[in-house]
C-alpha positions in Angstrom: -24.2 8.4 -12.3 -25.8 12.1 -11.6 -24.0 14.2 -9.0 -26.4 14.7 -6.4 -26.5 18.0 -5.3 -28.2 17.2 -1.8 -25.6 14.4 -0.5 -24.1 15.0 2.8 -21.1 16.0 3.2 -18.8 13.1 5.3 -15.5 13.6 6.5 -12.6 10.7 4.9 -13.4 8.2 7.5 -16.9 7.9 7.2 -16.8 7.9 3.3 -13.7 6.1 2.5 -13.1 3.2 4.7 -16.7 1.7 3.8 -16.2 2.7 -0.2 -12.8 0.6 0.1 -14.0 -2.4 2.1 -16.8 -2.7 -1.0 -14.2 -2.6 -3.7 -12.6 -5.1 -2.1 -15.7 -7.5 -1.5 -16.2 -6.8 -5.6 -12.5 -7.6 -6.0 -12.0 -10.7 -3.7 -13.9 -13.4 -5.5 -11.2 -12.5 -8.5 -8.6 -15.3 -8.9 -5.2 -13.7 -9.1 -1.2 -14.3 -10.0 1.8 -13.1 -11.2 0.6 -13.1 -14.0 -2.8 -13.8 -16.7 -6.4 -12.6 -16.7 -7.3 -12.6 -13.1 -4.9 -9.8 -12.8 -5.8 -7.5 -15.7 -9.1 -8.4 -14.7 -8.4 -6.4 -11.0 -6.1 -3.6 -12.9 -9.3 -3.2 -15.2 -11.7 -2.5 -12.3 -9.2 -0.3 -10.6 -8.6 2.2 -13.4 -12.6 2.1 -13.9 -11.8 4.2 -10.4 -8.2 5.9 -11.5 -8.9 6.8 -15.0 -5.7 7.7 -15.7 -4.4 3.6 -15.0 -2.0 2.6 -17.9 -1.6 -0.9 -17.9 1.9 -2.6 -19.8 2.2 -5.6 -20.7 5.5 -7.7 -20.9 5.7 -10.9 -23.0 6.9 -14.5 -21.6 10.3 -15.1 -21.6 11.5 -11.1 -21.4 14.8 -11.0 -19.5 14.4 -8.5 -17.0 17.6 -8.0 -14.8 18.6 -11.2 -13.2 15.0 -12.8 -13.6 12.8 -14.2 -17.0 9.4 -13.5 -17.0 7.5 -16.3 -16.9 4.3 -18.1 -19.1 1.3 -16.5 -18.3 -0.9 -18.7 -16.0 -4.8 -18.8 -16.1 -7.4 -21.5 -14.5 -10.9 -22.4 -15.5 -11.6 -25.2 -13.0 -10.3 -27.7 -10.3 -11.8 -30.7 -8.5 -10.6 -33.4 -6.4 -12.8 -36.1 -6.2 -12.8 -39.0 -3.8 -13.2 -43.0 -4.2 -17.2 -42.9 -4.0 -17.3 -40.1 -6.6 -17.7 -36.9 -4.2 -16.0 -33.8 -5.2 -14.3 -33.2 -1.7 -12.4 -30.2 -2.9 -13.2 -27.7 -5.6 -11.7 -24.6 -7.0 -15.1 -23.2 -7.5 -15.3 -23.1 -3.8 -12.2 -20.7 -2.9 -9.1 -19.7 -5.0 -6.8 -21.1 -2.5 -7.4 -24.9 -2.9 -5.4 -24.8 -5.7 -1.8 -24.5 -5.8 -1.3 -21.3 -7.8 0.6 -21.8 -11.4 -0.3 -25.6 -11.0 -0.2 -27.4 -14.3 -2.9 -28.9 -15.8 -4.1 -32.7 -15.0 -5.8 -35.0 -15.4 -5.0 -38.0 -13.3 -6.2 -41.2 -11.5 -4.1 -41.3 -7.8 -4.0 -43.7 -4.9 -4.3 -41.5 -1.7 -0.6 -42.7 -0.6 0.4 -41.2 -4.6 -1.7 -37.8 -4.0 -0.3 -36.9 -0.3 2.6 -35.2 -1.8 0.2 -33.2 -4.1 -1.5 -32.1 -1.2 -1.1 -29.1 1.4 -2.8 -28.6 4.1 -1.9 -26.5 8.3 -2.0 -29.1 11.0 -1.4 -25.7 13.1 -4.6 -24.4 11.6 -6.7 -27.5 11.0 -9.5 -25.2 9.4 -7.6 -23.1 7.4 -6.7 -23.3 3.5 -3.2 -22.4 2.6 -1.8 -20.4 0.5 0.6 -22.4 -1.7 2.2 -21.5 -4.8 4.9 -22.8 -7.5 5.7 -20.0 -9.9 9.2 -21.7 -11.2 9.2 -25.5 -10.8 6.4 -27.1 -13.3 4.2 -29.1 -10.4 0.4 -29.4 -9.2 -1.0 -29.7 -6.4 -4.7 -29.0 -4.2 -4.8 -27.3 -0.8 -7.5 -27.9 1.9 -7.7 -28.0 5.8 -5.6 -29.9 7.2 -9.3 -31.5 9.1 -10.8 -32.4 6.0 -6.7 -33.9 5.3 -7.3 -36.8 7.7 -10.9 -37.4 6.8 -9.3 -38.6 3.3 -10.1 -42.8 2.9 -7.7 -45.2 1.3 -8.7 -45.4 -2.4 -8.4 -43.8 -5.7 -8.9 -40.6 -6.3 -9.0 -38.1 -9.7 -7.9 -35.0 -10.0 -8.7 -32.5 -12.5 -7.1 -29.2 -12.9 -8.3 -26.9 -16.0 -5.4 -24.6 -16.1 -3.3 -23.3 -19.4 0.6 -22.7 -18.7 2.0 -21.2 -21.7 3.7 -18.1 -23.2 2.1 -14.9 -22.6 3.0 -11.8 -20.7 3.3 -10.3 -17.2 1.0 -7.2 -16.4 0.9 -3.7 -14.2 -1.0 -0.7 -14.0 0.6 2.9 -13.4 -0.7 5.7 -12.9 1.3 9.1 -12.9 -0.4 12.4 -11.1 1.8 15.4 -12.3 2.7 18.2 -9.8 4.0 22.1 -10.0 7.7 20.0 -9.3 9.2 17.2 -11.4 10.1 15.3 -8.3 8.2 12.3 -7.3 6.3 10.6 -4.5 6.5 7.0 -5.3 4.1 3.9 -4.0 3.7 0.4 -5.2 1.7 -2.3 -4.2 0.7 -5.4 -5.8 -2.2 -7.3 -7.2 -0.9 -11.4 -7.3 -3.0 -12.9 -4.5 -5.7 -14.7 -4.6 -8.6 -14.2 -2.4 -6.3 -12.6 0.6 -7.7 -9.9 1.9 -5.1 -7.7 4.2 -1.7 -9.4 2.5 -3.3 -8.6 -1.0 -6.7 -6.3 -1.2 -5.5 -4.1 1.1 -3.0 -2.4 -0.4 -4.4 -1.6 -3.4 -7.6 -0.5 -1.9 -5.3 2.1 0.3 -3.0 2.9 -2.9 -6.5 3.7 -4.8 -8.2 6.2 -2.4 -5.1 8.0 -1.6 -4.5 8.0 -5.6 -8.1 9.4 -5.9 -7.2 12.2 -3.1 -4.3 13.6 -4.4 -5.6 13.8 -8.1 -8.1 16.3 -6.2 -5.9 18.4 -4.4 -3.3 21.5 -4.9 0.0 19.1 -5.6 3.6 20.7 -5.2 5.6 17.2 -6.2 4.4 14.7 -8.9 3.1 11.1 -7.4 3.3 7.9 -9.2 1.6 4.3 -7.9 2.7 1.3 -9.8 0.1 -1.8 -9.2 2.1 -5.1 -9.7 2.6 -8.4 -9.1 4.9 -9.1 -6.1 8.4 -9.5 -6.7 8.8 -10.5 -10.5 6.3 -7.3 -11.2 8.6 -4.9 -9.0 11.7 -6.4 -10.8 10.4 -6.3 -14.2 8.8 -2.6 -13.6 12.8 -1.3 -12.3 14.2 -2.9 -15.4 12.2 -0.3 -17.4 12.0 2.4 -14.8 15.4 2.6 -12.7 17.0 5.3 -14.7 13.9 7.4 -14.2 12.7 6.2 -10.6 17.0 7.1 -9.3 17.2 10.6 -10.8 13.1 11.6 -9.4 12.2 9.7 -6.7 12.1 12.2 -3.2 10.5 10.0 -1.6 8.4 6.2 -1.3 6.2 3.7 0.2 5.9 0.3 -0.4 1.8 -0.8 0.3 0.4 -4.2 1.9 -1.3 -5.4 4.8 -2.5 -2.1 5.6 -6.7 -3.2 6.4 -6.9 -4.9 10.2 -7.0 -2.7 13.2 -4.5 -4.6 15.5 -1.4 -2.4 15.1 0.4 -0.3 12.9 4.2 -1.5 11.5 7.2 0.0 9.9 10.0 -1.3 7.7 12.6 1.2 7.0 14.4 1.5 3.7 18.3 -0.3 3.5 19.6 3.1 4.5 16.9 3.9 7.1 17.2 7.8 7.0 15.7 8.5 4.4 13.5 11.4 4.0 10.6 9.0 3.6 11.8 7.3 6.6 11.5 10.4 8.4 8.0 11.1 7.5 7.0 8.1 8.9 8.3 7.5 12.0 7.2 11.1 12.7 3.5 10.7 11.6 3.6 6.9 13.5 4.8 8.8 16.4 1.8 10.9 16.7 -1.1 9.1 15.5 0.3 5.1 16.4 2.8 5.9 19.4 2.5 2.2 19.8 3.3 1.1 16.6 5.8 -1.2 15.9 9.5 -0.8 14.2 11.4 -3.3 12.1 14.7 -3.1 10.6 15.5 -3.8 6.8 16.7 -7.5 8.3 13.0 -7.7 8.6 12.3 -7.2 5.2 9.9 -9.2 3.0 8.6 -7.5 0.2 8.7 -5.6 -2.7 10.9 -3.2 -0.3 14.0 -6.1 -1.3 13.5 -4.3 -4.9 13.2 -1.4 -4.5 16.5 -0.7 -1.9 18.5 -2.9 -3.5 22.2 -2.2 -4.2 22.8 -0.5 -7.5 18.7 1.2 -7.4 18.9 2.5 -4.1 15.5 4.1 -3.8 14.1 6.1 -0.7 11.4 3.5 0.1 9.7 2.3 3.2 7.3 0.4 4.2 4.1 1.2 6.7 1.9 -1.0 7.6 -0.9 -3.1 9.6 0.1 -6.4 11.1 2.8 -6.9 9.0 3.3 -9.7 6.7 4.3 -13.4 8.3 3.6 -11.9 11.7 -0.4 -12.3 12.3 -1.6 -16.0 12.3 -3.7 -15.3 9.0 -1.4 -14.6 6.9 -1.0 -16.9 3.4 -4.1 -18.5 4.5 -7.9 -18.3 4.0 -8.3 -17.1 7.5 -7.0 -13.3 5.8 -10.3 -12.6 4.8 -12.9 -9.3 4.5 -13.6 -9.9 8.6 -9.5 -9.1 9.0 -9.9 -6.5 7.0 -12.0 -3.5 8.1 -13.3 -0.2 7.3 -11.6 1.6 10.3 -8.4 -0.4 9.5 -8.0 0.5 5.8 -9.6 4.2 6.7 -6.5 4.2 9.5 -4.1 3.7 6.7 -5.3 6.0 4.5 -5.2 8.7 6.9 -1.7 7.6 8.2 -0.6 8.1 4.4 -1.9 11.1 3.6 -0.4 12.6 6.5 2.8 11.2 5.0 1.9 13.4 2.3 1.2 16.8 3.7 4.5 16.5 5.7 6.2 15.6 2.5 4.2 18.8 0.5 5.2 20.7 3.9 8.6 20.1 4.4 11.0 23.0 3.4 14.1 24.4 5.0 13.3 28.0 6.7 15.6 30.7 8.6 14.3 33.5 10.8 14.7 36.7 9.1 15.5 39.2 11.8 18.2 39.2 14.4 17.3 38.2 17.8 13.9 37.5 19.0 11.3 39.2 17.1 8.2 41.4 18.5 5.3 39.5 18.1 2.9 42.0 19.5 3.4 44.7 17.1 2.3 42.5 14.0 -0.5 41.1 16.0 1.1 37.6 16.5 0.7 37.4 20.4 -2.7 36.9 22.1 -4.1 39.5 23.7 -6.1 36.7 25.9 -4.8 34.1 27.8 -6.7 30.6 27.0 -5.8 27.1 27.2 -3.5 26.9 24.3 -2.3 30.2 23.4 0.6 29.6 26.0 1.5 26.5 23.5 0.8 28.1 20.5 3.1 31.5 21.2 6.0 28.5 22.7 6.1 27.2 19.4 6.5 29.9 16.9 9.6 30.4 19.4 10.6 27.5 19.0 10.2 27.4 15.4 12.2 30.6 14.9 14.8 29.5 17.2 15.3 26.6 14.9 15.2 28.0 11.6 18.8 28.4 11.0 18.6 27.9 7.2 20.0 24.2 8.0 17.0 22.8 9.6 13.8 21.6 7.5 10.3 22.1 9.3 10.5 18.2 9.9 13.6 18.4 11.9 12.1 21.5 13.8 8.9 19.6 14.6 10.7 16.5 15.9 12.9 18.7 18.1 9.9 20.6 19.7 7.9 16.9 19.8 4.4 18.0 18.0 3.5 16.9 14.7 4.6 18.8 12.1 1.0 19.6 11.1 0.4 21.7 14.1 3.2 24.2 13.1 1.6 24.9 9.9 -0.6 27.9 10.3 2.6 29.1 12.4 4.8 29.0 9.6 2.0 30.3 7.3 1.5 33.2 9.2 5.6 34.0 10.3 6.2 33.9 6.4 3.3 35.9 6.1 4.5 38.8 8.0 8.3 37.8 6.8 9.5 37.0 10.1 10.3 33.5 8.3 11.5 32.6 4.8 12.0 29.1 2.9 15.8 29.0 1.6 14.5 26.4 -1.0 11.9 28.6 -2.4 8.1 29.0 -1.6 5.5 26.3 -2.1 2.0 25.8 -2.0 -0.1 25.2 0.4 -0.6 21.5 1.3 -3.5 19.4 0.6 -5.7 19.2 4.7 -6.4 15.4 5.5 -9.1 16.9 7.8 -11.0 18.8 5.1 -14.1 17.3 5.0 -14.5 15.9 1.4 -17.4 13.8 -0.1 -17.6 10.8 -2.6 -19.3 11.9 -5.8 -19.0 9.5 -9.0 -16.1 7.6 -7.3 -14.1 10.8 -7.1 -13.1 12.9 -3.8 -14.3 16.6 -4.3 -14.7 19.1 -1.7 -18.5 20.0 -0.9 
């Protein structure tokens, strides 16, 4: 595609959260698991937007800690059809009427023999579930529970086109290097099937902020691993834990991040992390109502990630969080759940995360007592709404920097975000009234820059 010179330029939300809601209509239709060709299929069209994707691929049967990877799963086709001959449920229709890693049949049932093959939510009588059975060899077709008890007496055939057999397990990972070796890590996964907050989501969010940071001044090194849920996470630590313990500052774990209701948090097992930290400080500020769980709570790839023995600094923000919003594992979470302004939100939630992180340093004052801010030119010589604040702060902020408090801690003790007392620290280093004990840093990447989309890539105008 040629760059057109004459594009307007559009600030994140107006560019982003529509570009993301069409990569996930493009995506949605794409049957996915844990495992075979509907997922390299997504990891494909992803690194068609992160060039720098690698996928691996791990064969069937790999120990990987406690867990085996399992055969690789892939479906063709899948009908039910009813005593008159009438296909009353077909795979063709939605990925969700069947159950995922369902064997392949071919078989003539009475209804009383099918029921048990069946799934359906009397709760949510027009709803498919979302039913799967990765590690017990079974079949089965899900449909609303309405069309359920419209079913006659009778025979009935049912006819899955699936292949179950030894193959491999796949994720993509991509790393962005930074002036630092130490890493800002995020996961999500790619293993549902035509979900749109609990799968598309994530990925969608992981992506743009991917895209972001690959376009602006980096201090640390990122890394985003795109996996399946659970067995990917486990298989991905069994190759990575060594690496991911001795590098990881900091990480977020990425799903239902795309409806607008609320925003959520999950903190790590040890909950004071410095990823932790980030978060509940940028929730504070741009979702004061957000909602906080505990690791009791937990429910995703988080359980990985923090267990005993790897111990990683990873949290979780999110949306409506998973098993909590009455869509969820159902084909009710679709594109209309999902928004532009709710996966926009996120993004901008995460790459606030990210200047705080980039931000974050340990500073002391550098002369005794309280400095004379006139005579460098630091104190207004008007009085307007504001400058009162302004001049309060870079008090504050030298009163704090002891050399044992980093900018974070100062910003939560003075209660403003941490991105207002930027251009205060920028300017008391600047006329060394302040100094970093850990050494200086580049400036941060500015969420608020306005940026536009050119050949899928965020460039300043």
């Amino acid at each position: 595609m040629a760059v057109d010179s004459t594009a307007t330029v559009a600030a994140p939300g107006e560019a982003a959260g529509e570009a993301m809601h069409a990569f996930a209509r493009e995506l949605f239709p794409i049957c996915r698991s844990i495992t075979g060709e509907g997922t390299r299929e997504t990891l494909k069209r992803i690194g068609a937007h992160l060039p720098g994707l690698a996928t691996t691929e791990i064969p069937s049967g790999t120990q990987v800690f406690d867990w085996m990877i399992p055969d690789e799963w892939n479906i063709r086709s899948a009908r039910l059809i009813d005593p008159k001959g009438q296909t009353v449920v077909d795979f063709a229709d939605h990925n969700l009427h069947v159950v995922g890693y369902s064997i392949p049949v071919d078989a003539t049932l009475s209804l009383e023999e099918l029921q048990p093959h069946l799934y359906s939510l009397p709760e949510q009588p027009d709803a498919i579930p979302y039913v799967t059975s990765y590690y017990r060899r079974h079949w089965g077709f899900c449909l609303p529970h309405r069309l359920r008890e419209q079913l006659e007496p009778g025979q009935y055939r049912a006819v899955i086109g699936a292949t179950l057999e030894p193959g491999h397990l796949t994720y993509g990972e991509l790393a962005v290097p930074g002036t630092e070796t130490a890493e800002i890590f995020f996961s999500t996964y790619v293993c549902h099937p035509s979900m749109a907050n609990n799968e598309l989501s994530g990925p969608m969010v992981a992506t743009w902020l991917a895209k972001w940071l690959c376009s602006a001044p980096r201090r640390y090194s990122y890394r985003f691993v795109f996996i399946p849920e659970t067995i990917g996470s486990i298989a991905y630590l069994s190759r990575n834990a060594d690496h991911l313990r001795a590098n990881v500052l900091a990480g977020f774990n990425l799903t239902c991040v795309g409806d607008e209701r609320t925003y959520s948090y999950l903190p790590s097992r040890r909950g004071n992390t410095i990823a932790d930290r980030v978060a509940r400080h940028v929730l504070r500020h741009i979702a004061p109502d957000f909602r906080s769980y505990t690791f009791l709570d937990r429910g995703s790839d988080e359980r990985q990630y923090c267990a005993p023995g790897i111990d990683l600094p990873v949290c979780s923000i999110m949306r409506s969080k998973y098993g909590t919003y009455p869509e969820y594992h159902s084909s009710l979470d679709d594109l209309s759940l999902v928004t532009p302004a709710g996966l926009q939100g996120t993004l901008s939630v995460m790459m606030r995360c990210v200047t705080c992180l980039e931000a974050n340093r340990t500073y002391r004052a550098t002369v005794l007592g309280e400095p004379q801010l006139g005579k460098r030119g630091l104190y207004p010589t008007i009085s307007m709404k504001g400058s009162a604040d302004h001049v309060r702060n870079m008090m504050h902020v030298l009163a704090y920097a002891d050399g044992t408090n980093d900018l974070l801690r100062i910003a939560e003790i003075i209660g403003v975000p941490m991105w207002d007392l930027f251009d205060i620290v920028d300017k008391l280093v600047s006329n060394r009234l302040l100094a970093a004990v850990d050494g200086p840093g580049p400036r941060v990447p500015d969420p608020d820059q306005p940026h536009q989309w050119i050949d899928s890539t965020w460039r300043k105008p």
